[in-house]
Backbone as ProteinMPNN parsed JSONL, in Angstrom:
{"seq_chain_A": "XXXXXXXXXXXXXXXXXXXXXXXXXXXXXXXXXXXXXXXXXXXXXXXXXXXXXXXXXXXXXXXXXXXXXXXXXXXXXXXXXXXXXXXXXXXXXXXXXXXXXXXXXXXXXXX", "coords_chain_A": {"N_chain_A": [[127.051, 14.602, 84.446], [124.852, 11.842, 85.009], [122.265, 11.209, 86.629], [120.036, 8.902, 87.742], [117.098, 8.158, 89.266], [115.517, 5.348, 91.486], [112.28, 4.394, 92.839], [111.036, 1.95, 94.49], [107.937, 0.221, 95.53], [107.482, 3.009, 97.206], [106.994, 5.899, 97.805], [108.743, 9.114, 96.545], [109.14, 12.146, 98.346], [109.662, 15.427, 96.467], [111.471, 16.784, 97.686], [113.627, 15.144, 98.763], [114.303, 13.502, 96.635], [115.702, 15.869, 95.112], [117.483, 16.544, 97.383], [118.93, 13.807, 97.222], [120.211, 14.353, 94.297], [121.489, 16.23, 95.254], [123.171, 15.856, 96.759], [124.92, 13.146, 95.417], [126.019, 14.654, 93.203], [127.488, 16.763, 94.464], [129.73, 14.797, 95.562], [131.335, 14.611, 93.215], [133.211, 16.149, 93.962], [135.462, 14.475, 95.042], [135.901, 12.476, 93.377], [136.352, 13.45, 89.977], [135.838, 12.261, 87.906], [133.128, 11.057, 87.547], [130.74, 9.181, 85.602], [128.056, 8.474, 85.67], [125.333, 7.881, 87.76], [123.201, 5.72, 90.149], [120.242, 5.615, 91.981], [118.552, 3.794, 94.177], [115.653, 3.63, 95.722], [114.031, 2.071, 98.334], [111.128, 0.398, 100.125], [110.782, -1.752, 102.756], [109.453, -3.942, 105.243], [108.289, -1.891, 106.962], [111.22, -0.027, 107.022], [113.309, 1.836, 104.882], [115.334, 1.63, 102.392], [118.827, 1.976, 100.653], [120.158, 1.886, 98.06], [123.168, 3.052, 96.091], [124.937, 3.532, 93.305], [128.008, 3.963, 91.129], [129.508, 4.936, 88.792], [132.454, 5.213, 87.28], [135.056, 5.636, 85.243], [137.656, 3.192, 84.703], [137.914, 2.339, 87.01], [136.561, -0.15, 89.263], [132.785, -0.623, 89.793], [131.604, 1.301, 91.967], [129.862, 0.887, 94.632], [127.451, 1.365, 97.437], [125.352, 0.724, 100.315], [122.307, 1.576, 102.474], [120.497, 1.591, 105.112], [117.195, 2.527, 106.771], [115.087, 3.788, 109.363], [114.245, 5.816, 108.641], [113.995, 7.957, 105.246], [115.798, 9.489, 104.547], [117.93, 9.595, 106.631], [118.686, 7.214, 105.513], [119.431, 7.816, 102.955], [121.957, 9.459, 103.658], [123.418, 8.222, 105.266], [124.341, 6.439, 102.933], [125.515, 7.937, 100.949], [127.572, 8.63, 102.431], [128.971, 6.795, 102.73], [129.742, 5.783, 100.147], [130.976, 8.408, 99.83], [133.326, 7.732, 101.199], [134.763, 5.833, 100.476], [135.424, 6.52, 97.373], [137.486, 8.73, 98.806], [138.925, 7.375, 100.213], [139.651, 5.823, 97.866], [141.225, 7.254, 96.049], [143.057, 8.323, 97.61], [144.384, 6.209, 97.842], [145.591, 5.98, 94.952], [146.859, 8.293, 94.598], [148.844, 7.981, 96.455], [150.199, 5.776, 95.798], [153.004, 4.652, 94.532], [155.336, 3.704, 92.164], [157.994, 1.252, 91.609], [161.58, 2.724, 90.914], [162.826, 2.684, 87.868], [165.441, 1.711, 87.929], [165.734, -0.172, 89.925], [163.609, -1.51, 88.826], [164.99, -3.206, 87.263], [167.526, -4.154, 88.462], [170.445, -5.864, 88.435], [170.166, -9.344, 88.655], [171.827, -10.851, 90.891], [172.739, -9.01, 92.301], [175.337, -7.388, 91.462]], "CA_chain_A": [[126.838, 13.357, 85.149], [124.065, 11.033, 84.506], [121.914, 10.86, 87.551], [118.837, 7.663, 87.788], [116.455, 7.68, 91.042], [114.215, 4.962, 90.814], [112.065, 3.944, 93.69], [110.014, 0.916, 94.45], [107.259, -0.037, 97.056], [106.981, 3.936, 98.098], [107.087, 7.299, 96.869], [109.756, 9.726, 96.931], [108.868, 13.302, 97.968], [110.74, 16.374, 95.515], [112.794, 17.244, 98.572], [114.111, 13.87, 98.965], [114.88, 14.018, 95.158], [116.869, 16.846, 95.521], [118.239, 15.455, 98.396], [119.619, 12.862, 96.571], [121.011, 14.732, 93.632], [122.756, 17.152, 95.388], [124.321, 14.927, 97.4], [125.535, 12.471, 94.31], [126.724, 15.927, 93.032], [128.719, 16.799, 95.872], [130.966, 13.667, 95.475], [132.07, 15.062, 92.217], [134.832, 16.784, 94.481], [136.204, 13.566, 95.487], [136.193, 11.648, 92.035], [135.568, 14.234, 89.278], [135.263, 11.211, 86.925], [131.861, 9.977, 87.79], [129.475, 9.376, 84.722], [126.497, 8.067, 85.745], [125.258, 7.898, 89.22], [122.071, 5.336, 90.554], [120.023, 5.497, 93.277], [117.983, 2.728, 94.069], [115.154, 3.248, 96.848], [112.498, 0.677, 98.712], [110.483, -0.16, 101.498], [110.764, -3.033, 102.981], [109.046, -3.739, 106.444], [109.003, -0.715, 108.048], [112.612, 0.236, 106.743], [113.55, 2.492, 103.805], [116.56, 0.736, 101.705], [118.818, 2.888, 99.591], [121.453, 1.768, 97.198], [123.506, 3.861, 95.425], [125.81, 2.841, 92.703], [128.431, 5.254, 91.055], [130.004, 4.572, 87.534], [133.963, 5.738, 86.989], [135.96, 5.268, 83.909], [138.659, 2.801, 84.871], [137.746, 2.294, 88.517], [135.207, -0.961, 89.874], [131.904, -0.203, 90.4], [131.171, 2.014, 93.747], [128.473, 0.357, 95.569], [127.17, 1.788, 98.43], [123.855, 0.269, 100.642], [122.204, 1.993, 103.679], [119.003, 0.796, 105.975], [117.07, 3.321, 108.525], [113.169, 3.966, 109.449], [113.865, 7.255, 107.697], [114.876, 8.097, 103.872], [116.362, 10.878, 104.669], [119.097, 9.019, 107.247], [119.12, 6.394, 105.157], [120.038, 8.315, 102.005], [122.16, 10.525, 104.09], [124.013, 7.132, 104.95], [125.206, 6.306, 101.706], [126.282, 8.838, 100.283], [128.817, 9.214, 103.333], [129.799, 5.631, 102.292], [130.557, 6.531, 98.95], [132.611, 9.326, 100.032], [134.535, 7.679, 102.18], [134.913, 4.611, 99.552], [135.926, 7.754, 96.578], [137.886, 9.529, 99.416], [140.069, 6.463, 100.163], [140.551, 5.557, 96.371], [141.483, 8.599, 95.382], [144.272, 8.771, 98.203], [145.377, 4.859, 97.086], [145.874, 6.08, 93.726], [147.819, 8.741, 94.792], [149.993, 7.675, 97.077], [151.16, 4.348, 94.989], [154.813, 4.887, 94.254], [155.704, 2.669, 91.243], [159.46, 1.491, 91.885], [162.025, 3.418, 89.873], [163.205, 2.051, 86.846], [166.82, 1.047, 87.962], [165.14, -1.012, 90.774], [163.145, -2.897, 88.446], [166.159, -3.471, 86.201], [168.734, -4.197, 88.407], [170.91, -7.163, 87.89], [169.221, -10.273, 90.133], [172.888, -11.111, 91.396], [173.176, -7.504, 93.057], [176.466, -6.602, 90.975]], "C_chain_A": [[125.36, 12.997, 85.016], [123.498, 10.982, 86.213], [120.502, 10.214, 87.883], [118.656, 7.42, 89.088], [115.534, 7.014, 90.42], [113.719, 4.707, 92.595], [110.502, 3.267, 93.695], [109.369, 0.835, 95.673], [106.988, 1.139, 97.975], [107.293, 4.613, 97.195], [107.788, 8.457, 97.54], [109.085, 11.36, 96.759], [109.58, 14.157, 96.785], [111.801, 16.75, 96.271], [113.583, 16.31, 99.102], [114.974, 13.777, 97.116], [115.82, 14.643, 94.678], [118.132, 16.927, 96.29], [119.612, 14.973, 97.912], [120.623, 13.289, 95.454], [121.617, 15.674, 93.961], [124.177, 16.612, 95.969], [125.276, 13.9, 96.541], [126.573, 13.676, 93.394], [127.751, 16.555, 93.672], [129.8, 16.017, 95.96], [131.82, 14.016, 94.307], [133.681, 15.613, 92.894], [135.77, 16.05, 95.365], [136.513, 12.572, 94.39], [135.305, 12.619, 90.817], [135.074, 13.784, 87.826], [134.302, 10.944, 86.822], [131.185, 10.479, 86.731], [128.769, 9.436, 84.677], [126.548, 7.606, 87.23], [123.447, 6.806, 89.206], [121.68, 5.277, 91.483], [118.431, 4.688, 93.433], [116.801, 3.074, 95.767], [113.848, 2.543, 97.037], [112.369, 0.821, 99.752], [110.865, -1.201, 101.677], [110.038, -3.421, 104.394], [109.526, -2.803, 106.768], [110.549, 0.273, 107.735], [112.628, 0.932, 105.311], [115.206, 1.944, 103.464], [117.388, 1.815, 100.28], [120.089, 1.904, 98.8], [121.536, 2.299, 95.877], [124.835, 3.199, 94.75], [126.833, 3.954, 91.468], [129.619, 4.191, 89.597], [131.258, 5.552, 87.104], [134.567, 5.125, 86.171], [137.464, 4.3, 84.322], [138.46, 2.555, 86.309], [136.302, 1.154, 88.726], [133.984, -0.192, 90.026], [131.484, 0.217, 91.668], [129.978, 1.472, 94.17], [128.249, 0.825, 96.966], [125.437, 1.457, 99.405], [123.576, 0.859, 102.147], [120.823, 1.334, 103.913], [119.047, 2.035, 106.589], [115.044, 3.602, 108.157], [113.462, 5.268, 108.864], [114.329, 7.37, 106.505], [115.461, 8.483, 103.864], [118.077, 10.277, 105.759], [119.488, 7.543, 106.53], [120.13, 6.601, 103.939], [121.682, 9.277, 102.826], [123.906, 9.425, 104.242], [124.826, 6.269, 103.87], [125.664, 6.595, 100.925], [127.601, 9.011, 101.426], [129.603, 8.027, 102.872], [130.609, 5.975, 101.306], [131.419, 7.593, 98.773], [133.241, 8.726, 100.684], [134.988, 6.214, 101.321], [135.819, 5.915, 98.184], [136.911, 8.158, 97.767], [139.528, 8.172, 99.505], [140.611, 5.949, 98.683], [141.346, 6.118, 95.833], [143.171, 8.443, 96.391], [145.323, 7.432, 97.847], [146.147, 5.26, 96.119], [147.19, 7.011, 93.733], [148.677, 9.139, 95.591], [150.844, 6.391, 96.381], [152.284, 5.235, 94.324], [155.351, 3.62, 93.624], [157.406, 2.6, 91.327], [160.265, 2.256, 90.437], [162.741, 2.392, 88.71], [164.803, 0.838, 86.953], [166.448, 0.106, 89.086], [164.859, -1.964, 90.645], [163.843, -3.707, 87.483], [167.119, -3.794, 86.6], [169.089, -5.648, 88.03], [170.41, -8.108, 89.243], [170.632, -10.571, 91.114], [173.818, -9.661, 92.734], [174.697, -7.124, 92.503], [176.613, -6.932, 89.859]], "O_chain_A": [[124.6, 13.959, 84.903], [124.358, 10.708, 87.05], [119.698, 11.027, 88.341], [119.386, 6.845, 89.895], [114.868, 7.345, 89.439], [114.55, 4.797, 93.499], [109.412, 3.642, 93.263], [109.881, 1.206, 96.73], [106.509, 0.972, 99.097], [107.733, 4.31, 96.087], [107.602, 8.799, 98.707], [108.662, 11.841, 95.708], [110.182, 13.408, 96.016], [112.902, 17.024, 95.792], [114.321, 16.687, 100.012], [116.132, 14.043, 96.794], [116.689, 14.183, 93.937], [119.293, 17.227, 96.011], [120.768, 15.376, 98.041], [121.75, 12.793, 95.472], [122.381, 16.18, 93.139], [125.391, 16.759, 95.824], [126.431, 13.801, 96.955], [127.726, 13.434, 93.039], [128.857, 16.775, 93.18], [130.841, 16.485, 96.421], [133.017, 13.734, 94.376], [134.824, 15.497, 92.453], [136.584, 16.535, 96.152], [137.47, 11.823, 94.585], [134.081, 12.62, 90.679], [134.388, 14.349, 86.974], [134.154, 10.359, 85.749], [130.926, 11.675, 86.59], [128.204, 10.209, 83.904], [127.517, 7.093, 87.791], [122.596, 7.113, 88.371], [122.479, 4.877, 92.33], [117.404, 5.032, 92.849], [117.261, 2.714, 96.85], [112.902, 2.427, 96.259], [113.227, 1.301, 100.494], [111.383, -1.785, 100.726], [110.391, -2.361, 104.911], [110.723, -2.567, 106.927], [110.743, 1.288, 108.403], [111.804, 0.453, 104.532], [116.092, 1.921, 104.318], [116.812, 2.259, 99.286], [120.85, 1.255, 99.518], [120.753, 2.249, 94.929], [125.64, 2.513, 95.381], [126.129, 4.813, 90.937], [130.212, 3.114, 89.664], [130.987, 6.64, 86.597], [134.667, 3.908, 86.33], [138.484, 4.971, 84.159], [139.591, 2.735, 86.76], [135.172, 1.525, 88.408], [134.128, 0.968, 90.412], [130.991, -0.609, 92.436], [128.981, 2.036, 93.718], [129.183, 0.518, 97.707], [124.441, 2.063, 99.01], [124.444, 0.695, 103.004], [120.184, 0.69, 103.081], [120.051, 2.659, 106.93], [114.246, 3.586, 107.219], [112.401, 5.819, 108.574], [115.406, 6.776, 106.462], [116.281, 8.093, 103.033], [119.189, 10.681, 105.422], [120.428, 6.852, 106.923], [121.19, 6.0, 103.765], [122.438, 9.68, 101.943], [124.996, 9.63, 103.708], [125.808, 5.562, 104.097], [126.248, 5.893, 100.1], [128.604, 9.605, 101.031], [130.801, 8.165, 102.624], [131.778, 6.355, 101.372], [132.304, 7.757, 97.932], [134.222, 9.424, 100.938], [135.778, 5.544, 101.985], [137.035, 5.991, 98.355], [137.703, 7.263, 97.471], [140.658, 8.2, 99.017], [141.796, 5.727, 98.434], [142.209, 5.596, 95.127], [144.258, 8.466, 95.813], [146.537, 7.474, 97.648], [147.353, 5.025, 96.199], [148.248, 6.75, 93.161], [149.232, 10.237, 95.625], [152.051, 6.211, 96.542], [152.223, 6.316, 93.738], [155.745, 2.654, 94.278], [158.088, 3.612, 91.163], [159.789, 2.35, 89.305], [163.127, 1.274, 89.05], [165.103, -0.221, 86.402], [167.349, -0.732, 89.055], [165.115, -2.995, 91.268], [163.379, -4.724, 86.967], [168.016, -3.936, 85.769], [168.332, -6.451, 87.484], [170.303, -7.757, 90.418], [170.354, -10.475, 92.309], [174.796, -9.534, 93.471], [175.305, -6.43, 93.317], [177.508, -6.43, 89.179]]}, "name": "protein", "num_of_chains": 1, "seq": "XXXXXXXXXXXXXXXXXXXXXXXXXXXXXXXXXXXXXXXXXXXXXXXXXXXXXXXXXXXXXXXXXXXXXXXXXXXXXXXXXXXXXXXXXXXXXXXXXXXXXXXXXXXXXXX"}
């Protein structure tokens, strides 16, 4: 997996870094598809801004955005998104129950 931290308007300690890629790592065991992973962080007044964006073969783009006066609850924040965005896809996918064949074949007249 492909994993891109960039961050603008502040500077990201190494344990924030880490942080971040373990946690993008960790989701692997809810979509073991993921290619490429981004994580996007900023200042903004006072506020640390994270967005994280998660790249799956056949699946929309995962977007995930958190806010908090800390990096650390902000990052902490969107990664829970993204699992729980992966966590529910994953159970869509497999729970869909495609009708059975004689269902979608029967005669429209019912006999």
């Amino acid at each position: 997996m492909d994993i891109t931290i960039t961050a603008r308007d502040c500077t990201l300690s190494r344990s924030i870094q880490r942080r971040a890629e373990a946690g993008i790592r960790r989701l692997g065991r809810f979509e073991p598809r993921v290619q490429a992973a981004s994580l996007r962080f900023r200042r903004e007044r006072g506020l640390h801004h994270v967005e994280a964006r998660l790249t799956v073969p056949g699946v929309p783009l995962v977007i995930a955005r958190a806010s908090d006066a800390d990096c650390r609850t902000a990052l902490d924040r969107a990664t829970g998104r993204l699992e729980r965005q992966l966590r529910s896809g994953r159970t869509r996918r497999r729970e869909h129950r495609a009708p059975r064949l004689a269902e979608r074949f029967a005669p429209a007249g019912g006999g």
